[in-house]
C-alpha positions in Angstrom: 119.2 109.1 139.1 117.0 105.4 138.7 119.5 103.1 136.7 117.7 102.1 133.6 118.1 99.8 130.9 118.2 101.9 127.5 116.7 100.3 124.4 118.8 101.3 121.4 118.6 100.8 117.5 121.8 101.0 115.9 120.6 102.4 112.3 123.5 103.0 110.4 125.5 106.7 109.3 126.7 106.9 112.9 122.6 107.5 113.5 121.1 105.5 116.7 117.8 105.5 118.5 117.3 105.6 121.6 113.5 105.0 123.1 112.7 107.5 125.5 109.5 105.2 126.9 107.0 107.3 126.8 104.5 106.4 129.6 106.5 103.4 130.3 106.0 101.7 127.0 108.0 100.7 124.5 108.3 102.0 120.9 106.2 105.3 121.4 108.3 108.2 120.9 112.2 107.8 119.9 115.2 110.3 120.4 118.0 110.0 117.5 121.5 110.2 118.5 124.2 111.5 115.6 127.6 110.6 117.1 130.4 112.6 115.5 132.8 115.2 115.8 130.2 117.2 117.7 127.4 115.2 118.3 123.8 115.9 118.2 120.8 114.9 119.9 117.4 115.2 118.5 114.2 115.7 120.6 114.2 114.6 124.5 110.8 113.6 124.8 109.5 114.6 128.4 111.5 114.4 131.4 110.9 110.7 132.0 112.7 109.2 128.9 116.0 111.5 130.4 117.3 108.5 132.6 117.1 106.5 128.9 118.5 109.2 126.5 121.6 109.1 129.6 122.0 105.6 129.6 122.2 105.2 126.0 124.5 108.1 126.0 126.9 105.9 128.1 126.6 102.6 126.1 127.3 104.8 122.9 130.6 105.8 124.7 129.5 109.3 123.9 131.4 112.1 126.3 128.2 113.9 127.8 130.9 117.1 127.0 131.0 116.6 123.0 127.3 116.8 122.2 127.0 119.9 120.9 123.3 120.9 119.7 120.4 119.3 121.2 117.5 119.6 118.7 114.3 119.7 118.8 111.5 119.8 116.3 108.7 121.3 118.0 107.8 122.2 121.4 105.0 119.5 122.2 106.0 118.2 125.4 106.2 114.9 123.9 109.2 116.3 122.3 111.0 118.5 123.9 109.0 118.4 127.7 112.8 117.1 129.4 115.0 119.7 127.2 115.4 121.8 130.3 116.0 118.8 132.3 118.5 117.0 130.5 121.0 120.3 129.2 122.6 120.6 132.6 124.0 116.8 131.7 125.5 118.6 128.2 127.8 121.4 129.5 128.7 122.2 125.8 125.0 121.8 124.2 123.2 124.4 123.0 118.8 124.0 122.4 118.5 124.5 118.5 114.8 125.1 118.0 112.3 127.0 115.5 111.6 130.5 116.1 107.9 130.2 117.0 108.9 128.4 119.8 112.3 129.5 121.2 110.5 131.7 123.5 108.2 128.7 125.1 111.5 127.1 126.1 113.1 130.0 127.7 109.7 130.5 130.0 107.1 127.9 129.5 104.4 129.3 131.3 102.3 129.5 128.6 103.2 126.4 127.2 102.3 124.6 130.7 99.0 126.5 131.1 97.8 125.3 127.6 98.3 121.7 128.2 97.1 122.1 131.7 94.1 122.6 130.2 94.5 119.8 127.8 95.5 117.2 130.8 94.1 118.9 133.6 95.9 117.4 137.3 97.0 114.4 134.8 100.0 117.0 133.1 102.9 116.0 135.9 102.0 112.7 135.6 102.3 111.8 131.9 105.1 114.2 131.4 106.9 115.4 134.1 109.0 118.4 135.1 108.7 121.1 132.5 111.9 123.2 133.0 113.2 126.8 131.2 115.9 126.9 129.0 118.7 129.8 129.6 118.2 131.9 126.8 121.9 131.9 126.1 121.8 128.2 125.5 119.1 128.9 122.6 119.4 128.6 119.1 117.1 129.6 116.7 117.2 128.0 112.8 115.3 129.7 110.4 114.3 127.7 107.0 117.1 127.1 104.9 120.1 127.7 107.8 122.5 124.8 108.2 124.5 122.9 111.4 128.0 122.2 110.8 129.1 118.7 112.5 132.0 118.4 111.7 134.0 115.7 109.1 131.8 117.4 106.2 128.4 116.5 108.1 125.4 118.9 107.8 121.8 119.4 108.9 119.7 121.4 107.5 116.6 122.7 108.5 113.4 123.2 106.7 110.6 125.2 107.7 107.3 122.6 108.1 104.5 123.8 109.7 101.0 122.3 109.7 101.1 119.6 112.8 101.9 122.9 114.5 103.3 126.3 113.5 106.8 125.7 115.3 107.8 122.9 113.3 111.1 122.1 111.7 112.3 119.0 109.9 115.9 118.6 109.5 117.6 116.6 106.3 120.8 115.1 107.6 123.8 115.3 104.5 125.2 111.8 105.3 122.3 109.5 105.4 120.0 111.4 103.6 117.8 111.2 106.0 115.2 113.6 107.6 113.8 114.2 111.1 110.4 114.6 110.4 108.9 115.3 114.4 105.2 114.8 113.6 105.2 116.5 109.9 104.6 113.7 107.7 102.8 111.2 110.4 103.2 109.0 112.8 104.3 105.4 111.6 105.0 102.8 114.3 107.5 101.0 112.9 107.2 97.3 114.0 110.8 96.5 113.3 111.6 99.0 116.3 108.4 98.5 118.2 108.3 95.0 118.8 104.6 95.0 117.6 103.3 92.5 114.6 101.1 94.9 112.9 102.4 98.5 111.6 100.1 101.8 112.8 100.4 104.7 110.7 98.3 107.7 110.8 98.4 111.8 110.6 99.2 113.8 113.2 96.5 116.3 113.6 96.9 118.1 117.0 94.0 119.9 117.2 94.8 123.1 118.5 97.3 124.0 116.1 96.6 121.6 113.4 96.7 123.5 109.8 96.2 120.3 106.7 96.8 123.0 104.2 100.4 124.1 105.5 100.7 120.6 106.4 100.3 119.4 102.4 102.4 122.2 101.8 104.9 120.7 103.7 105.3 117.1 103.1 105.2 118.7 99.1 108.2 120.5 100.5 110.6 118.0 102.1 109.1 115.3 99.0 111.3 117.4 96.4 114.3 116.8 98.8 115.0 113.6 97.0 115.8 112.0 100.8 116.3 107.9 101.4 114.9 107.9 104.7 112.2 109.3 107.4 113.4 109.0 110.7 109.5 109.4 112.3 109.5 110.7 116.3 107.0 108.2 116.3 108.8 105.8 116.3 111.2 103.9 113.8 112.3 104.3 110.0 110.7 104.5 106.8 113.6 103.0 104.3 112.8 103.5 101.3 110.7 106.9 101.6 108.8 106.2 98.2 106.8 103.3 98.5 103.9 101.7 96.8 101.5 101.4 99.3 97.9 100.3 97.6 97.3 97.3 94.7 96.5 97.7 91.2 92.6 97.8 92.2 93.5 101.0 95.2 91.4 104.3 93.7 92.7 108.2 94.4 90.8 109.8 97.4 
């Protein structure tokens, strides 16, 4: 495999970033990295940003054989495109994903013909080998189940459709963090990006896109009470409650 250079954000609670380089640019889509007893990976982006996720593995010292559960939020190739690529380099991991679309990882057919016609002859190109899961290596969370990792670390999952109906977030018990996928936006964070402006807008895939649920959600994981958003897009929102207008803004 191409020997790469990994670009990695060290971002405290034993979390770390690793940018997967989507398209061969920086700072587009990130993959989080919780190193513990059993570690945890969480989404792979497509099979491109493997050779990155590897590499960063290896400067994190992390025994490919302790991670455990390789997460991912949703099943848009952006996310989880490589998960069938990278488990054979996790002997021990098992796929954790939502129970709308565990079935799209074990045979993706359907998931590949739908973004064939999305990207036509382009779909290789921007995002690579689309592999199957073994369904024994597949682990559904429904809302509310929980992820032990070990020295009292624990994930748990929340049911968050509305960018798409097999979304999960997960709220992390140490940083009190959540993985938010796409749910509550995209925010490019410029401390990560390199950038010296911040873009931050919705996530409204439009075949799946739902702004009711969506509301519903982000009302959802708001009541959590969590200190950070940990955006697949790419970076950290620290504190999550933030003023964000002047005195003169007015309610839309």
């Amino acid at each position: 495999m191409e020997k790469v250079k990994p670009f990695l954000y060290a971002l405290g609670d034993h979390i770390t970033l690793i940018d997967t380089m989507e398209g061969g640019r920086r700072g587009r889509t990130g993959c989080y990295v919780i190193n513990g007893e059993q570690s945890a990976i969480i989404e792979t982006g497509t099979s491109y940003g493997i050779p990155f996720i590897l590499a960063g593995i290896k400067e994190l010292k992390i025994n490919p054989e302790q991670v455990r559960y390789i997460v991912v939020t949703h099943i848009h190739l952006d996310h989880s495109g490589g998960v069938g690529s990278i488990l054979p380099h996790f002997p021990n991991a098992t796929i954790v994903v939502h129970r709308r679309g565990a079935r799209h990882l074990v045979d993706p057919s359907r998931l590949i013909i739908g973004a064939r016609s999305i990207y036509g002859g382009d779909l290789e190109k921007i995002f690579g080998e689309i592999l199957p899961v073994p369904e024994e290596r597949v682990l559904v969370r429904e809302d509310g189940d929980t992820l032990t990792l070990g020295n009292g670390r624990v994930l748990t999952f929340y049911d968050t459709p509305g960018h798409a109906k097999h979304h999960f977030s997960i709220l992390d018990s140490v940083s009190k963090g959540i993985f938010t996928g796409d749910t509550v936006g995209n925010r490019y964070v410029k401390e990560y990006t390199g950038l010296d402006f911040e873009f931050i807008f919705p996530a409204t895939s439009p075949s799946d896109f739902d702004k009711n649920a969506l509301l519903s959600s982000i009302a959802k994981l708001e009541k959590l009470d969590a200190k950070k958003i940990f955006h697949g897009h790419f970076g950290v929102t620290e504190p999550v409650k933030r003023k964000t207008c002047d005195v003169n803004c007015r309610k839309i």
